[in-house]
N, C-alpha and C positions, 0 to 999 in steps of 0.2 A: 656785420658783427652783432648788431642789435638783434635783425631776426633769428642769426646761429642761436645768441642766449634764448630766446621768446621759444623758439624749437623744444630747445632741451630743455628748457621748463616745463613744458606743456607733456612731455618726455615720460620725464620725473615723477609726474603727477599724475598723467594714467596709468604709469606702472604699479605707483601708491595705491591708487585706489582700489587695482585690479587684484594686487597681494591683500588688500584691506577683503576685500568682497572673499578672496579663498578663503581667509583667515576665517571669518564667520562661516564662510559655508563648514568647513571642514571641524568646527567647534559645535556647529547646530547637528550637523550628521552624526557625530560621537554621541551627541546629547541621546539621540532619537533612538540611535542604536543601542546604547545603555537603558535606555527606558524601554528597547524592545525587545528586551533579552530574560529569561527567567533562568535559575541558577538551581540544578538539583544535585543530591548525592546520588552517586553511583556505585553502587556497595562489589566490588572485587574481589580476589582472592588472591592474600600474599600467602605464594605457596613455600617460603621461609618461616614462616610464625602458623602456618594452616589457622590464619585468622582471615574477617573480612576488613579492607578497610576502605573511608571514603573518597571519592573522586567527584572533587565538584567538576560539573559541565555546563556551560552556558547554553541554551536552547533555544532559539528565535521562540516572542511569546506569539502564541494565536488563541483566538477565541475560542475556537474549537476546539472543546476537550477529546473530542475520537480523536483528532488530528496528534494532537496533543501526545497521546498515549500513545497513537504508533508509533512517533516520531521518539518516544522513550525508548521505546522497548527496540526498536533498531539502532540508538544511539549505545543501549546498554550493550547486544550484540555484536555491533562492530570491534566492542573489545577497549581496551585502558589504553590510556597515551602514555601512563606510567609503564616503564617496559620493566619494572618491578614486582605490579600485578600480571594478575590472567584470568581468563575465563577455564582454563584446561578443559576445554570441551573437544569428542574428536575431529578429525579431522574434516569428516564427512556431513556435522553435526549443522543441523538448518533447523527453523521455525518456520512447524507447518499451518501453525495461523495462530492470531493475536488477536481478541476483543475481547470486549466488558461490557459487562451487562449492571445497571446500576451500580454498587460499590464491589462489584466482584470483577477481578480480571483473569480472563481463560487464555491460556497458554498451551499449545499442541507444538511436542516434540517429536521429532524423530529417533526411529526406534536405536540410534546411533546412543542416545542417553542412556541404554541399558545396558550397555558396556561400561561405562563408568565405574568407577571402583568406588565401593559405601562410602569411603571417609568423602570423595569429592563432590558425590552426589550430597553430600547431608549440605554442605559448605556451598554447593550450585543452587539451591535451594533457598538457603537462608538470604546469597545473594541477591536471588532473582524476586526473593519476595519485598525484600527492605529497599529494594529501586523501586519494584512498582509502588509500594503504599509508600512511597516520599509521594507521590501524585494527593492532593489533600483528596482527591473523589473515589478513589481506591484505599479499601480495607481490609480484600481478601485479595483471597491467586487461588485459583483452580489449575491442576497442570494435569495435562492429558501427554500419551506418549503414545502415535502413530493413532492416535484418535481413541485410546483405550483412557481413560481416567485414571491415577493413580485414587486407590481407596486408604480409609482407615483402618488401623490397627486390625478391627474386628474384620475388613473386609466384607464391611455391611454397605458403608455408605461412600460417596463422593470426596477424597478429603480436600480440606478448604486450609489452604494455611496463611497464615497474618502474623505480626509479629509477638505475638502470645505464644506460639506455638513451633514456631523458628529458633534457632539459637542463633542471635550475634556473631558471635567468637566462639564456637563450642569449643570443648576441649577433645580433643582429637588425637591419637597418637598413632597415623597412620603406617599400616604396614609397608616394611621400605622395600620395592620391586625395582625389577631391570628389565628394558625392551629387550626380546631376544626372539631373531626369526629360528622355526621349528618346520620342522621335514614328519606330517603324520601319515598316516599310510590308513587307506582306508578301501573297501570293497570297490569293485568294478561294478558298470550296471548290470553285468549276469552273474555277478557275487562271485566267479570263478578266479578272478585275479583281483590284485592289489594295486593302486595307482597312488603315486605321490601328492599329496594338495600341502605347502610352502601357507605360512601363518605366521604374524606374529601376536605374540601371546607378551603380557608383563608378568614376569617370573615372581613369585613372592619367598622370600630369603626363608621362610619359617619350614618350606614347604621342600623338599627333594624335586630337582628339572625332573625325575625319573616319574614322580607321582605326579606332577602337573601334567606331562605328559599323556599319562593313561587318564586321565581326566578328558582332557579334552579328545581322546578318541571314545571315551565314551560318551562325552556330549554329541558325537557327529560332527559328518563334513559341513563346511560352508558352501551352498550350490550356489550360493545368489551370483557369478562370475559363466552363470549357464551349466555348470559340468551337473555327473548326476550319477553321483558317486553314494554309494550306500554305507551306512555303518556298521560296522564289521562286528561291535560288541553288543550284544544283549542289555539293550539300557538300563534295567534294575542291576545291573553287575554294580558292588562296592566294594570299594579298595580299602582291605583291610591293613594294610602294609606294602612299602617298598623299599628296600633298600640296595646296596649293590656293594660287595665284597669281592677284592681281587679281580674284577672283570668279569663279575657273576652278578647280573641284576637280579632279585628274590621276588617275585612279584606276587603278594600275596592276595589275593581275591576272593569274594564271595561266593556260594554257590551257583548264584543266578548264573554267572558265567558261563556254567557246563550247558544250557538248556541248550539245546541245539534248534537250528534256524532251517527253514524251507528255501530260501532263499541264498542263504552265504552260507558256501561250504566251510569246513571245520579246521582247515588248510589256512584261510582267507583271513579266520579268527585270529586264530593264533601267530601266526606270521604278521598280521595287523602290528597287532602289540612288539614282536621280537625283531622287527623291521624298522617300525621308529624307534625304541629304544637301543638298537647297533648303531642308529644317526651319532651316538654320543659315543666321544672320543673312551669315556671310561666304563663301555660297556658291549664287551666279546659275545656275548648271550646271556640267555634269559632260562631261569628255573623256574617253574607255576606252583604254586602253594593252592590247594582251593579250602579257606576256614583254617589256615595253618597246618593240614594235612600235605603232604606227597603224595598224590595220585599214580595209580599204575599206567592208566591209561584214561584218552581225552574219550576218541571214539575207540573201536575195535581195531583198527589199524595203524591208531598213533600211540605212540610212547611217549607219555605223559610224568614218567618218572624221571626222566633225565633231562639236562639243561638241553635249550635249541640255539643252535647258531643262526646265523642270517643266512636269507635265502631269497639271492635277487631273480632267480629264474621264475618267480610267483608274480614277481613286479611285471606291470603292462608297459608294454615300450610303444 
């Protein structure tokens, strides 16, 4: 009986000790860890107020300020734990490289940033500047997109921006759009037919889908998917007006339009245009205005006076 209790004493008592020994381990490790942590802002975008605001992050500290700075600028990219904020960057959107050179830090994006719409870009900006200079050795940002620098005003020089030159919180009153996939129609590679290329575009509410539309067929196709599709409108073409009454789209145009191309027949042109604009439920065909004029005719064998219906047998299958 005597050695049972002498047992469980001795029991008792290494267990004590061994919870005592965790007990400090587990207080000296918090310690260490607390002491080996540095805490910055992360400046965000609440896209409810089109304000920036802070996100502290705790960062393992290291001596190493390169270290230091990549480990920022990947921390800031990864994105907010607040599912409040955002970075709204697209989808696609990567950093093609990060250093700093004394108090400057260079920043190369991909050309994914040129999509962006002004108001986000001003507000991605201000974000990305006011993370990096929370680093005390960083005072500028230089940002490059696909290795091209963005310049100044004057598009003389480099521009450098710091928080002199950023806005905080701008005031902003962004134009309110909607995602919406578009069906353009754009030349074949012997310019003789019309092929489909599927895009989505953000609509802007101030703007007619009918004139976003001939916009982006006069910006041209997107080949980067390999295809090698031509554009079908003479790029100085400007859109003086669109509108569309009773099923009649008015498609007013500049004269650049008329120049005729060696390449894309004059069929290819115009059906371009009166092909994606029949994609819309509220639009039968297409009347050409060229300067607010009715023309008689485009070439010598088209009739250029009268509205055009859609015409799928021009489409490549």
């Amino acid at each position: 009986m005597k050695n049972t209790k002498k047992y469980v004493f001795y029991g008792l008592a290494v267990l004590f000790v061994i919870v005592v020994v965790f007990v400090i381990f587990t207080y000296t490790k918090n310690i260490k860890m607390a002491e080996g942590t540095d805490s910055f802002d992360l400046y965000y975008i609440n896209m409810n107020t089109n304000t920036l605001e802070v996100e502290k992050r705790a960062i393992n500290s290291v001596s190493d300020r390169r270290l230091m700075f990549n480990t920022l600028v990947e921390e800031y990219f990864s994105g907010p734990k607040n599912v409040n904020l955002g970075l709204t960057l697209p989808a696609d959107f990567k950093v093609r490289d990060k250093r700093y050179s004394e108090t400057t830090a260079y920043i190369d994006l991909d050309k994914s940033y040129d999509s962006m719409p002004v108001n986000l870009k001003i507000l991605s900006m201000g974000s990305l500047v006011y993370t990096l200079t929370d680093l005390e050795f960083i005072n500028n940002v230089c940002v490059s997109v696909d290795g091209i620098p963005l310049m100044d005003s004057n598009n003389e020089n480099i521009a450098v921006f710091n928080r002199d030159v950023v806005l905080n919180n701008p005031v902003i009153n962004p134009e309110k759009t909607n995602w919406q996939r578009v069906y353009l129609y754009f030349a074949s590679q012997d310019g003789k037919r019309l092929e489909c290329q599927q895009r989505g575009i953000e609509v802007k509410q101030s703007q007619s889908l009918e004139y976003q539309l001939v916009e982006q067929l006069i910006a041209g196709p997107d080949n980067s998917d390999g295809s090698n599709l031509l554009a079908s409108i003479p790029s100085d073409t400007k859109i003086n007006d669109i509108k569309t009454e009773e099923g009649t789209c008015y498609v007013n145009l500049s004269r650049g339009f008329m120049k005729k191309r060696d390449n894309i027949t004059e069929e290819v042109t115009i059906y371009s245009i009166v092909n994606t604009l029949t994609e819309l439920d509220t639009v039968n065909r297409v009347q050409f205005l060229i300067d607010g004029e009715k023309l008689n005719e485009y070439s010598g064998d088209i009739d250029f006076s009268k509205p055009f219906d859609r015409k799928t047998s021009i489409i490549k299958q």
